[in-house]
MARTOR-116260 format. One record per residue: x, y, z of N, C-alpha, C in turn. Coordinates in steps of 0.02 Angstrom, whole numbers, padded with zeros to 5 digits, always signed. Example, Ala and Ser with C-alpha at 12.3 -4.5 7.8 and 13.67 -1.06 7.14 Angstrom:
<sites>
+00660-00284+00390+00615-00225+00390+00660-00165+00390;+00642-00112+00354+00684-00053+00357+00645+00002+00394;
</sites>
This chain:
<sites>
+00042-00059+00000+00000+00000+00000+00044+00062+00000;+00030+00119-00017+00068+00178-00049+00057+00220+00021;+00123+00213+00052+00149+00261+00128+00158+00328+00105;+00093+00379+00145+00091+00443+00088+00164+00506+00156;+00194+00461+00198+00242+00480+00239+00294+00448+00235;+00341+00414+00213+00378+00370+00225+00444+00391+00250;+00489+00360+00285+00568+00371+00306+00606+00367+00254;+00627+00420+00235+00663+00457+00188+00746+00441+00200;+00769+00379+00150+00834+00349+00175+00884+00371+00115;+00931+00418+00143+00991+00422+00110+01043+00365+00120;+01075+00311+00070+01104+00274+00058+01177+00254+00064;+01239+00237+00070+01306+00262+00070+01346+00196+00057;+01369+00185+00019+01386+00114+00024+01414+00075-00047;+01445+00024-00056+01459-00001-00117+01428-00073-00137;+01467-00100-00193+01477-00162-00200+01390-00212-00191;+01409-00278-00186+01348-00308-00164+01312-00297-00113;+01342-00300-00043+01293-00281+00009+01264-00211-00002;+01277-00167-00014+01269-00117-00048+01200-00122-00065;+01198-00152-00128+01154-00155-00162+01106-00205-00134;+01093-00244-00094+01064-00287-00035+01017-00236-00002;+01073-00212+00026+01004-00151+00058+00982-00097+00021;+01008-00078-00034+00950-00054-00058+00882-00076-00066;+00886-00119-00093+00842-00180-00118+00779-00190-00068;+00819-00195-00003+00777-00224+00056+00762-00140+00066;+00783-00059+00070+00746-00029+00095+00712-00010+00043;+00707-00029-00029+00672-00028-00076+00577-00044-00058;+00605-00114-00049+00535-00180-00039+00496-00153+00023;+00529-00131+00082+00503-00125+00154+00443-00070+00149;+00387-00077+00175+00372-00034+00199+00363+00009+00246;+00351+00084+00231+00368+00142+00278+00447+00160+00253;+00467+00134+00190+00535+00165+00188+00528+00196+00119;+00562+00247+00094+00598+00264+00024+00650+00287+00037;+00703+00288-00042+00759+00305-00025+00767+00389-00068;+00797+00406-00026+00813+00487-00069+00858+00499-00090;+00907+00470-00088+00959+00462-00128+01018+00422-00129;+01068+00401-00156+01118+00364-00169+01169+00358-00156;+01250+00367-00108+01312+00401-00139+01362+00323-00120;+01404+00321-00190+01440+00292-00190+01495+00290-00221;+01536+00243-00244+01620+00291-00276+01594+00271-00368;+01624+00316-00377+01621+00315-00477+01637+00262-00483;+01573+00230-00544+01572+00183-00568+01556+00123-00520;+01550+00120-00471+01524+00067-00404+01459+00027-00450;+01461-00032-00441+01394-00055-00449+01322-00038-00417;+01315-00006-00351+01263+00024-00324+01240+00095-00345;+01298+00122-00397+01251+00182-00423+01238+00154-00514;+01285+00117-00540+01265+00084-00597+01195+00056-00604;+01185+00009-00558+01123-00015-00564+01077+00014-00511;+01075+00088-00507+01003+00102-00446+00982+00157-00501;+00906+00146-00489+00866+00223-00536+00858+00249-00453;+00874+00298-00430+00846+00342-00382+00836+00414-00389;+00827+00453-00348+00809+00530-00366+00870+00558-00353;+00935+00547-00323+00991+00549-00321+01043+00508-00317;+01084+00531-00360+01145+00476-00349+01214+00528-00373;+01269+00505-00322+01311+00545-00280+01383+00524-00297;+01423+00523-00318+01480+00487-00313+01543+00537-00309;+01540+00593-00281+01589+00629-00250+01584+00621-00201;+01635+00688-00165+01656+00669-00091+01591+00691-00059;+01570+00662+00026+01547+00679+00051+01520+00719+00094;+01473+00765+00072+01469+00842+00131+01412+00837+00154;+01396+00883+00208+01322+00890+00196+01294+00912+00157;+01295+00933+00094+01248+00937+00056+01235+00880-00009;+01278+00822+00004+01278+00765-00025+01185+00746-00002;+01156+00786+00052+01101+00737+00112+01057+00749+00063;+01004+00752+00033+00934+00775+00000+00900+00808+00052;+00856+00840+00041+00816+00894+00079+00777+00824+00095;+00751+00854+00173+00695+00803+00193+00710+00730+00195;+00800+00723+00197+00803+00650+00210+00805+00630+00286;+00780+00589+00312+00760+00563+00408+00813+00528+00428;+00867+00480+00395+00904+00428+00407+00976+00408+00359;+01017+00403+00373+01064+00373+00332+01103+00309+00364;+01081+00261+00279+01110+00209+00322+01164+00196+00264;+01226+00167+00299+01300+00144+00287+01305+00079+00263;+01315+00048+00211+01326-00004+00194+01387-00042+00148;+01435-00079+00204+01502-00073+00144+01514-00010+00119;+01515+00048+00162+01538+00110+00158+01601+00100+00191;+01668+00103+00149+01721+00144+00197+01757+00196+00187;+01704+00259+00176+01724+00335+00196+01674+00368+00250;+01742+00426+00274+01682+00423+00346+01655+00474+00332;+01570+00485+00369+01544+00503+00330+01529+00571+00396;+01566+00630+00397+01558+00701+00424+01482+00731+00461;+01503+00725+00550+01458+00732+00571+01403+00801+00537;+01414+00828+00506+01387+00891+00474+01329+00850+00431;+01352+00783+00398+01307+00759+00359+01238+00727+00397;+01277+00695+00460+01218+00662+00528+01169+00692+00540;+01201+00788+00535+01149+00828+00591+01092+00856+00514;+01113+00837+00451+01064+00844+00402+00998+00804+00393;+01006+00743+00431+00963+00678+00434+00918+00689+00484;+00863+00672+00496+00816+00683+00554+00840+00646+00612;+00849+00576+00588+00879+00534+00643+00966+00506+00632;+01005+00561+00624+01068+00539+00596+01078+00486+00558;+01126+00452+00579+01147+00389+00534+01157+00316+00571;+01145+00261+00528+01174+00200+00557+01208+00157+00510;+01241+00104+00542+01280+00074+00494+01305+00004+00526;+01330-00043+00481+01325-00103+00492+01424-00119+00499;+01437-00165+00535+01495-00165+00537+01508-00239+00562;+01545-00282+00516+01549-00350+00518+01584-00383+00586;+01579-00342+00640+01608-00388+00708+01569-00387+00780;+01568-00413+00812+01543-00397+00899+01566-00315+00925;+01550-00272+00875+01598-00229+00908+01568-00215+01002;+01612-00181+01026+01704-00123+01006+01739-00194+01005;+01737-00252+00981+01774-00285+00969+01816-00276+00890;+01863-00245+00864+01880-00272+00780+01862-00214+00752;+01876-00164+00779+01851-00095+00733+01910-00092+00719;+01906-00041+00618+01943-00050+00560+01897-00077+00533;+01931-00070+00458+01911-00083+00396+01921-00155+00375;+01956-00205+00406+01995-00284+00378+01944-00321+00457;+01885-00313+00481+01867-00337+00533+01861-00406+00519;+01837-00440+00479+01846-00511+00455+01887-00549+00461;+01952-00502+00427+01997-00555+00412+02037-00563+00476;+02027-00484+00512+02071-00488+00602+02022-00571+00625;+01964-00572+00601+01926-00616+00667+01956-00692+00647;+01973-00698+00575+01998-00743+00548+02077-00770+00565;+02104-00706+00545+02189-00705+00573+02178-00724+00647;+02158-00703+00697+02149-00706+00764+02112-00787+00791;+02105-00808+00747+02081-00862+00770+02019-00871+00805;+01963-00827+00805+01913-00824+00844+01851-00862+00839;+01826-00908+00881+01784-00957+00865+01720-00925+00873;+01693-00863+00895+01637-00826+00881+01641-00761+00844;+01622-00726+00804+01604-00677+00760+01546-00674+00753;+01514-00616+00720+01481-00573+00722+01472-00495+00703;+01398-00471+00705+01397-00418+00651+01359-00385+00721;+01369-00304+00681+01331-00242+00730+01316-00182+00693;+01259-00163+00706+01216-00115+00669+01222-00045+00743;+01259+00003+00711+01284+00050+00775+01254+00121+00749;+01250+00172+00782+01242+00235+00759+01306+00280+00735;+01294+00292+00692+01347+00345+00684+01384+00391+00719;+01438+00412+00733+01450+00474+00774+01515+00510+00752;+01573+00539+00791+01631+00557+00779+01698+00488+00779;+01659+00459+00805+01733+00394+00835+01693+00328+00778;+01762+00307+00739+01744+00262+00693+01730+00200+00720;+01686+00196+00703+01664+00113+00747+01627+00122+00826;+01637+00177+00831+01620+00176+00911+01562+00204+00941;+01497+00209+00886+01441+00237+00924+01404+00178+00932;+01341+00210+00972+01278+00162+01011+01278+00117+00962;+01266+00050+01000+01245-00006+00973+01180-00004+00962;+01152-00012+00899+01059-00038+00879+01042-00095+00889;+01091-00124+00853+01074-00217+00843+01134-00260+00861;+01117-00323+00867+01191-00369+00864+01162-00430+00873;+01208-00467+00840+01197-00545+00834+01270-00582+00821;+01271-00636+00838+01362-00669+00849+01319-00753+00808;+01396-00745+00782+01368-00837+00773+01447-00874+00745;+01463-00934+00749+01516-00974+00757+01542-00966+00701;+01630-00969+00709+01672-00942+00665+01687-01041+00661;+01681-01066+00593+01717-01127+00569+01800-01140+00559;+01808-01203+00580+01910-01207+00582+01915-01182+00510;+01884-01204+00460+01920-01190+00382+01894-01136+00357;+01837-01099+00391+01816-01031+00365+01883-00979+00346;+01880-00939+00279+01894-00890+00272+01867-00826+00286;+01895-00753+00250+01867-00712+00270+01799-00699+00224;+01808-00750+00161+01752-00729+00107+01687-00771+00134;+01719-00855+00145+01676-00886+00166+01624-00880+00215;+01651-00859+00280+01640-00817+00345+01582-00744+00333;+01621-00718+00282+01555-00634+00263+01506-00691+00221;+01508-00715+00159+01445-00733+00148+01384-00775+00156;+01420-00824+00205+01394-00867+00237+01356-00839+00312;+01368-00818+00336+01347-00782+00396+01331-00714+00405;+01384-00664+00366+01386-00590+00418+01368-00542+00327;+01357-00585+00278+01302-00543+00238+01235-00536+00243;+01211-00612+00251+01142-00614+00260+01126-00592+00326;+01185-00596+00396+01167-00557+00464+01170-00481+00449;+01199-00443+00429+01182-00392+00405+01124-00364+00384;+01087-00385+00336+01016-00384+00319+00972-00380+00356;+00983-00443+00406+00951-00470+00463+00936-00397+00512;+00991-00360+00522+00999-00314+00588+00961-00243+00555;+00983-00233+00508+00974-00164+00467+00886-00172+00456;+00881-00232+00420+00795-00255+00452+00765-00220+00485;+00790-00257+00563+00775-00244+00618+00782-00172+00644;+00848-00156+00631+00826-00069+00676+00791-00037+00610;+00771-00054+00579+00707-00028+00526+00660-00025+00568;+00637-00072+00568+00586-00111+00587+00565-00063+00678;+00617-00068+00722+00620-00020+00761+00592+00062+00753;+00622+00088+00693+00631+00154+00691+00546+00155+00678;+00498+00112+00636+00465+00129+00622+00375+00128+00679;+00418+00068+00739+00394+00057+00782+00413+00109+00824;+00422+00173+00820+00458+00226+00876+00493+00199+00914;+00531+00145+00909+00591+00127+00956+00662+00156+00908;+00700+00176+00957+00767+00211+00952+00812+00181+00996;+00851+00116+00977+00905+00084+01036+00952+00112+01027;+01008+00122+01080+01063+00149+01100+01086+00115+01132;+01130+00059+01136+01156+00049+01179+01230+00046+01184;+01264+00089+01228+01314+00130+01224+01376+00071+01214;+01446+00086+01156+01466+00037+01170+01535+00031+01225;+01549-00014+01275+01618-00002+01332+01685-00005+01287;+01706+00073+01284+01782+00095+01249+01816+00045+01291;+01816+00024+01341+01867-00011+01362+01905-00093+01331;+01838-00087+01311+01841-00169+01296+01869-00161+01216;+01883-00113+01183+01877-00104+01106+01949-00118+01083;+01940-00155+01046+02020-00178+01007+02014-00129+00944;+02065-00110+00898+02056-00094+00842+02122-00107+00785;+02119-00151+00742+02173-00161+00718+02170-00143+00641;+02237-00120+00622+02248-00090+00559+02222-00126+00473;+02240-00091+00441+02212-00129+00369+02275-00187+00360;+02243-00239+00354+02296-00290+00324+02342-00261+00291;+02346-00227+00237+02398-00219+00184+02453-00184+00257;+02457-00158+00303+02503-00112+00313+02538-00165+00399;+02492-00232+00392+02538-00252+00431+02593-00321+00405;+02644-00341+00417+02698-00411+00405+02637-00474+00386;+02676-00506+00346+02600-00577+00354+02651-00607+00405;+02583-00690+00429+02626-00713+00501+02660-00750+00480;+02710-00778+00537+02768-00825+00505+02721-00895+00527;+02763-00920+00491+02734-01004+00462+02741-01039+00566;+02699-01060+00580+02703-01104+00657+02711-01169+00666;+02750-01206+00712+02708-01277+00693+02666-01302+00759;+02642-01339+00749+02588-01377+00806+02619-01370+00875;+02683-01364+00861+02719-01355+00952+02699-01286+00990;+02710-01233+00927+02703-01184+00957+02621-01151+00964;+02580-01196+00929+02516-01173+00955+02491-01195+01036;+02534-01247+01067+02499-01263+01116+02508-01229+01179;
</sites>
């Protein structure tokens, strides 16, 4: 049925998941999207008809008039609190770990390199500190011995993604607004793969 109000969603994001949620805030109702921004030539502005689409840098006036929400998807540029305070309800965004556990851009492959037998995704609010605002959503689920980092995102923490972004939809439209703050203390944050040594080869002695 035709929502003659709907939540007005500015978009940010690349690649497939990207284009995932569009899709899903496409289908949902109580949602439209107002516009698009992603990097030149990205597949999420190739294939989207919207009323805007963006692929420079990000300002606030990247926002469309009258947009309520911005959500982050496989976005990694950060996106200038100036642009937040343009949105009715700032921004949220999805981020492939338990965070403040694994904040950075390589969170996968740390959970992978690290050996971690649980992982997990989190749908957070936007703020000044990357990775580090209110938690919306979260869900964890078991990291496999032979999982990779590709295997690991599409097997689990693409379709959990969906899952969460869903959900604090689904929230926003129910007048619920979660926050739940996340403990800096507990927060690891490790660099982009490319800029650290790969590991040296171990053998079974020294894992025990």
């Amino acid at each position: 049925m035709y929502d003659p109000d709907p939540i007005r969603v500015l978009l940010i994001g690349s690649r497939a998941f990207g284009c995932a949620v569009r899709d899903l805030i496409i289908r949902r109702s109580g949602y439209a999207l107002s516009g698009i921004a992603a990097p030149e030539g990205d597949s999420l502005v190739a294939s989207s008809v919207v009323p805007e689409a963006y692929t420079g840098p990000l300002t606030p006036q990247t926002v469309p008039a009258g947009t309520d929400l911005i959500v982050a998807a496989h976005n990694q540029r950060f996106i200038p609190p100036g642009m937040l305070g343009a949105a009715r309800f700032g921004g949220i965004s999805y981020h492939p770990s338990l965070l403040p556990l694994h904040r950075g851009r390589d969170a996968i492959h740390w959970t992978v390199r690290d050996h971690d037998r649980v992982a997990g995704g989190t749908v957070y609010w936007l703020d000044d500190l990357v990775d580090g605002g209110p938690i919306a959503a979260q869900e964890s689920c078991l990291v496999r011995p032979d999982d990779t980092a590709s295997s690991l995102w599409r097997r689990e923490l693409f379709p959990m993604g969906l899952r969460l972004i869903d959900q604090v939809l689904g929230d926003l439209l129910a007048g619920r607004v979660v926050k739940r703050p996340q403990d800096h203390d507990l927060a690891t944050w490790e660099p982009a793969l490319r800029d650290v040594p790969p590991l040296k080869a171990v053998t079974s002695h020294e894992h025990e």
